[in-house]
C-alpha atoms as one frame of an Amber mdcrd trajectory, in Angstrom:
protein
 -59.784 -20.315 -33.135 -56.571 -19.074 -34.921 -58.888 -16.679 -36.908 -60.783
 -15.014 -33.754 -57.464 -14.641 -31.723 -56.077 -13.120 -35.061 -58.836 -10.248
 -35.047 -58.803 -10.030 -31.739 -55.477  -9.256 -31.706 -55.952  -6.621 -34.399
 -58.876  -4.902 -32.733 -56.359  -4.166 -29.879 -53.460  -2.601 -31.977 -55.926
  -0.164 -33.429 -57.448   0.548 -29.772 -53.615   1.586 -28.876 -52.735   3.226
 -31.683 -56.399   5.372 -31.131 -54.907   5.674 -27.938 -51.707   6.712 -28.429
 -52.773   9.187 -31.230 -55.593  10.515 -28.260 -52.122  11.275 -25.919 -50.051
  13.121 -28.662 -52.973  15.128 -29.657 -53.759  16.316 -25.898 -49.876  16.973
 -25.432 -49.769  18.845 -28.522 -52.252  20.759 -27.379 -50.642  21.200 -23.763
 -47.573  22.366 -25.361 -49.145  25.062 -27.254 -51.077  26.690 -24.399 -48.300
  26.728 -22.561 -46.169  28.241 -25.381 -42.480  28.187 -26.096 -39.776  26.903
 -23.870 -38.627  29.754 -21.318 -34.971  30.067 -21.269 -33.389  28.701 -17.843
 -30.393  30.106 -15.768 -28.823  27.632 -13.431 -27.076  28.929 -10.137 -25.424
  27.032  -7.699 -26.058  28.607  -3.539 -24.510  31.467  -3.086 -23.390  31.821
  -6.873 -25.066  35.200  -7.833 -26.060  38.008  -5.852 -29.663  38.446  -5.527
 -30.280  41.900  -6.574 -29.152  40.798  -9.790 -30.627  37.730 -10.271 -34.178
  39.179  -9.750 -33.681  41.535 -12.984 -33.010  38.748 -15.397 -34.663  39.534
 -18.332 -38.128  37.699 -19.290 -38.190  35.112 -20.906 -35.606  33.941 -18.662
 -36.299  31.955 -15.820 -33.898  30.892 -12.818 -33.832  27.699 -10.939 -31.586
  27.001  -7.749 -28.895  24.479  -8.837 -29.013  22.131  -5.974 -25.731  20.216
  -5.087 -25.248  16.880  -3.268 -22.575  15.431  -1.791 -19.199  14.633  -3.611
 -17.292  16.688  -6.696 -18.615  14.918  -9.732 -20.280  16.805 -11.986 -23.646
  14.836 -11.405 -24.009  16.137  -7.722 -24.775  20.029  -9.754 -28.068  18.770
 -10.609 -27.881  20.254 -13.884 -31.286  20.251 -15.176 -30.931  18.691 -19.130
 -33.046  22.269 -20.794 -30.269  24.610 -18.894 -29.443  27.327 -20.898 -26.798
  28.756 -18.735 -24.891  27.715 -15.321 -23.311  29.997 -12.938 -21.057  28.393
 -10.663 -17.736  28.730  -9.112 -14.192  28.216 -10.424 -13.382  24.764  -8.520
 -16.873  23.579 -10.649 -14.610  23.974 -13.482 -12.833  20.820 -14.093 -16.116
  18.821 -13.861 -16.945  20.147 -17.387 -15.481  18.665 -20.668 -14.915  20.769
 -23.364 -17.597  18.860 -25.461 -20.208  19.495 -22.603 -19.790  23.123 -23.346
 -19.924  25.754 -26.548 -18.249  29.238 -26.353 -20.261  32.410 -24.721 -19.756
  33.835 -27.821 -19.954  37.463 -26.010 -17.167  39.413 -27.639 -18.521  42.998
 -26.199 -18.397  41.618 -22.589 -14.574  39.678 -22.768 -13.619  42.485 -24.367
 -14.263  45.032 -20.836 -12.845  42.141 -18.545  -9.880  43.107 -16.121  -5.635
  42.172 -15.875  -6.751  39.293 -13.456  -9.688  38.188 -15.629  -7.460  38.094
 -18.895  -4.982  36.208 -16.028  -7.079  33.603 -15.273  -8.620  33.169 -18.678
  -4.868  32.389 -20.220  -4.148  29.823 -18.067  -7.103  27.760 -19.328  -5.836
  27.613 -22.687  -8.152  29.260 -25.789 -10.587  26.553 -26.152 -11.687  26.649
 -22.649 -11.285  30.084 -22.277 -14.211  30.428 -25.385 -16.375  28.733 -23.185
 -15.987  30.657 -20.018 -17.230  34.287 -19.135 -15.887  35.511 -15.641 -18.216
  37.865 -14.397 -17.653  38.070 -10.716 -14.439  37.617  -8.959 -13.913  37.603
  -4.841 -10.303  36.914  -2.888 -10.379  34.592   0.095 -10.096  36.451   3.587
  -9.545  35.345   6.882 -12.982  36.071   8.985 -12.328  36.609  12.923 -14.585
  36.626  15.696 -13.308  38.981  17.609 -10.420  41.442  17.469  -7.388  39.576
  19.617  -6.014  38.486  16.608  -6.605  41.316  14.071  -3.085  42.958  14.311
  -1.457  39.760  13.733  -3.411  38.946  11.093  -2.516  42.809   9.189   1.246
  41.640   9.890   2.127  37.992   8.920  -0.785  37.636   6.601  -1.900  34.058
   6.596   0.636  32.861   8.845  -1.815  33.606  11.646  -3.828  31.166  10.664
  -0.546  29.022  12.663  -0.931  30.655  15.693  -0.972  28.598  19.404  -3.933
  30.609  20.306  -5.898  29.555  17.577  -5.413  25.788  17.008  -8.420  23.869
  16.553 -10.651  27.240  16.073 -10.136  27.947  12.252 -12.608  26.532  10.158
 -10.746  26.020   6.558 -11.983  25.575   2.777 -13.611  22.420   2.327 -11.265
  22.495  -1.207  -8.254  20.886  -0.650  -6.777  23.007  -3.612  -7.155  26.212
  -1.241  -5.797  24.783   1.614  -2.413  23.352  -0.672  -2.412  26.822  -1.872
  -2.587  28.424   1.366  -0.071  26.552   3.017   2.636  26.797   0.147   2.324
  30.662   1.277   3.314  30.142   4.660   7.023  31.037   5.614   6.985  27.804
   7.923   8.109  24.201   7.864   5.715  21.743   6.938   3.169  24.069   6.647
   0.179  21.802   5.317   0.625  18.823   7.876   0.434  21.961  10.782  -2.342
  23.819   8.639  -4.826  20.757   8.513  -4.200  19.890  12.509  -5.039  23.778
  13.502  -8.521  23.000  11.547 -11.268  22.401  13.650 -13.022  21.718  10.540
 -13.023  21.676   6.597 -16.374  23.592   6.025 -16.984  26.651   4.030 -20.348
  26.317   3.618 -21.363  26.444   6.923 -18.365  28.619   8.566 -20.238  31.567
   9.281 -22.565  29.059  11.996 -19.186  27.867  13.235 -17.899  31.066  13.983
 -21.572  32.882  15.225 -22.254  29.699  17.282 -18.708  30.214  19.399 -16.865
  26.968  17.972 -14.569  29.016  15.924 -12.185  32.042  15.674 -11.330  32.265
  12.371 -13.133  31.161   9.022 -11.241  31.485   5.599 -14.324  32.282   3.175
 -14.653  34.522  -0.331 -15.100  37.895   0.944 -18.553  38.302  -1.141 -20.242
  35.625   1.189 -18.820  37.626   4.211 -19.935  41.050   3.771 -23.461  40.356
   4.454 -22.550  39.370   8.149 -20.038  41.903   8.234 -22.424  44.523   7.644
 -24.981  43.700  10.861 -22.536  41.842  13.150 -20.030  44.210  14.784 -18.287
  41.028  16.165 -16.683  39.905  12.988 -13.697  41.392  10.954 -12.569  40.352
   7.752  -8.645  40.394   6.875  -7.087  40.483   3.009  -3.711  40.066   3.784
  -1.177  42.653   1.998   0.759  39.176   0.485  -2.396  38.963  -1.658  -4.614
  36.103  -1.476  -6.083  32.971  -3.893  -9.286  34.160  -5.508 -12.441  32.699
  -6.540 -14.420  33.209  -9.683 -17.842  32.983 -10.317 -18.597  32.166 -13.973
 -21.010  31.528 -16.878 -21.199  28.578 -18.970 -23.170  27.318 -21.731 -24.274
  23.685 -22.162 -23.316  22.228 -25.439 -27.454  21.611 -26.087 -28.619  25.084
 -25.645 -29.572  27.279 -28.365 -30.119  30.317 -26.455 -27.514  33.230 -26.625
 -26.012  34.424 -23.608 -27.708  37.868 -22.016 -25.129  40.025 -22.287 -27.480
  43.449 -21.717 -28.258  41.108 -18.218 -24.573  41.221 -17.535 -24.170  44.906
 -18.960 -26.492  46.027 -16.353 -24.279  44.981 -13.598 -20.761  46.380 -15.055
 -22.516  50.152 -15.229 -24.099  52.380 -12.434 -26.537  52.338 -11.021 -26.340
  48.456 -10.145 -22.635  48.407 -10.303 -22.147  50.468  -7.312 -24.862  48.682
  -5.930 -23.530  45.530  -5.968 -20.171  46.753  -5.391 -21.457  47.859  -1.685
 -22.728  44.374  -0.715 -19.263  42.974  -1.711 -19.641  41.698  -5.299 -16.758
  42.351  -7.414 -17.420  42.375 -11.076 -14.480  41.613 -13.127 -13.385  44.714
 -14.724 -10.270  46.880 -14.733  -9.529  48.405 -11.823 -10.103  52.578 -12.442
 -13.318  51.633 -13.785 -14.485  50.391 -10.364 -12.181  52.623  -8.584 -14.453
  55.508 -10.128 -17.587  53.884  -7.906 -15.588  53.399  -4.250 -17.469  56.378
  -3.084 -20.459  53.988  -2.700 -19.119  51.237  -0.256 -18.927  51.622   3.221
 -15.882  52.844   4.538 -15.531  49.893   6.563 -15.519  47.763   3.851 -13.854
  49.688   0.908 -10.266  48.793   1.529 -11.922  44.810   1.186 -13.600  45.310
  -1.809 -11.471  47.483  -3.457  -7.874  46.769  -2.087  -5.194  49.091  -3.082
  -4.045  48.239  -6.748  -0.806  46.469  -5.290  -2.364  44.362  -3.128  -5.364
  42.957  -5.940  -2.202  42.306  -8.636  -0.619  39.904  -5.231  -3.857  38.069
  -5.873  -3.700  34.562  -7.544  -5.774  32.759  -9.317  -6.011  28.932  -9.121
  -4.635  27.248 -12.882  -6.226  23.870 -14.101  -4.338  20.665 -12.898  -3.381
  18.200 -15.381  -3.492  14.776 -13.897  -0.087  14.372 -13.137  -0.283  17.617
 -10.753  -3.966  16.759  -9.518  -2.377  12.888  -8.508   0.784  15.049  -6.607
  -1.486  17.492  -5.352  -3.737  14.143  -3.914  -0.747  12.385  -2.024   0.380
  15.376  -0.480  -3.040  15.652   0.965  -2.971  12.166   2.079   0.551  12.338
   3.609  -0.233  15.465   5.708  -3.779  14.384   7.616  -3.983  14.559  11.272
């Protein structure tokens, strides 16, 4: 009986392993009709402009980056064969070091702008290998409506304090803007009266707040404004002359990819003809300033001094440095002590 269940036994490994060998062989040959790996770009909503995105180079393939709710790193959705991530600045600080390998794009750093080289210093060099800015967009203050434009061109974000306007401002779902906001108001307790003139903390869906009649005033990167800007006569968009935080959109390179960055891809949009393209529908590359100056020509006049601020006015502009934890704990209580 021992015997029998013995050779039974071994008729059934070699059935698997016949088995097994019958799978490897048919994904073997799976994997070479369909050929080698394409290289995939990552891109959270919103991240890159579509006009460029449509003339990444083949092989190269792009895939929405889908985001849940929550600021961990594992609502990006990061797919584990990315080959490069675009994302915004406040993604940032979800990334370790290790999780990342430098750009290794010496051509490209090597054109970027005063506020590029700005923001790239205060991450320190080993981050700063690992990060290539290639768009960069102040926050504005988006109105419905003209009552409160002239205001808004003299006290600069102070408006956003006004009577008339409590509990009509949509704010930055970041509380890092809104600290940074209200340390730039010439009033007392300025976050505490910030946060209770919020009807709500949502960028992502401000414009519907403000086209739907719930809200005045949206504080949004000026790049996702100019579309609406551009076909609704209704909305104005205010850089205040004080300057204003700015957003970055970057690339990054996961630590497991062995694809180089596209830097012709990226060349393409810091040179006419796409530059001035781009530069119309409100996408700022980061670049010194006469360079783009040289394309203004191209943007609508209603939107040039937005884009293209006078030189003063970008230099008031800001970036946002890393927190260590001790400032990211401070920066936590203070948000805490001044809710509604």
């Amino acid at each position: 009986m021992s015997r029998l269940h013995h050779t039974e036994q071994a008729r059934l490994g070699r059935r698997d392993l016949l088995q097994l060998g019958l799978a490897a062989g048919l994904g073997l040959l799976g994997g070479c009709a369909r050929g080698p790996a394409q290289p995939l770009l990552q891109a959270a909503p919103e991240t890159l402009p579509p006009l460029w995105r449509r003339r990444l180079p083949r092989p190269w393939r792009f895939q929405p980056l889908e985001t849940k709710s929550g600021s961990s790193r594992a609502a990006l959705r990061i797919e584990p064969s990315a080959d490069l991530l675009a994302c915004g600045d406040g993604w940032l600080p979800e990334f370790t070091d290790e999780a990342l390998q430098p750009v290794d794009a010496a051509p490209l750093q090597g054109r970027l702008g005063v506020q590029a080289g700005r923001f790239l210093d205060a991450l320190g060099p080993v981050r700063a290998a690992r990060v290539l800015p290639v768009g960069v967009s102040p926050w504005v203050m988006l109105f419905r409506g003209s009552d409160w434009l002239g205001g808004a061109a003299e006290q600069g974000w102070d408006v956003l304090l006004d009577p008339g306007l409590r509990g009509q401002v949509v704010l930055p779902a970041s509380p890092r803007v809104v600290v940074e906001l209200a340390d730039r108001l010439d009033q007392p307790e300025s976050l505490g009266r910030l946060r209770r003139a919020a009807l709500t903390l949502d960028d992502r869906q401000a414009l519907n707040w403000l086209l739907q009649g719930k809200a005045r005033v949206a504080v949004l990167p000026l790049q996702r404004c100019v579309p609406s800007l551009r076909r609704d006569p209704r909305l104005h968009a205010v850089l205040p002359r004080s300057g204003a935080p700015l957003h970055w959109t970057l690339l990054l390179r996961p630590a497991t990819s062995r694809e180089p960055l596209p830097q012709a891809w990226v060349e393409a949009a810091w040179q006419a003809p796409l530059l001035g393209q781009l530069l119309a529908r409100g996408w700022r590359p980061p670049l010194p300033f006469q360079q783009l100056q040289a394309q203004a020509k191209v943007i609508p006049g209603s939107l040039r001094s937005l884009v293209l601020p006078p030189q003063p006015v970008w230099e008031r502009c800001w970036s946002l440095p890393p927190l260590q934890d001790a400032a990211r704990a401070q920066l936590s209580r203070r948000w805490r002590q001044a809710a509604p």
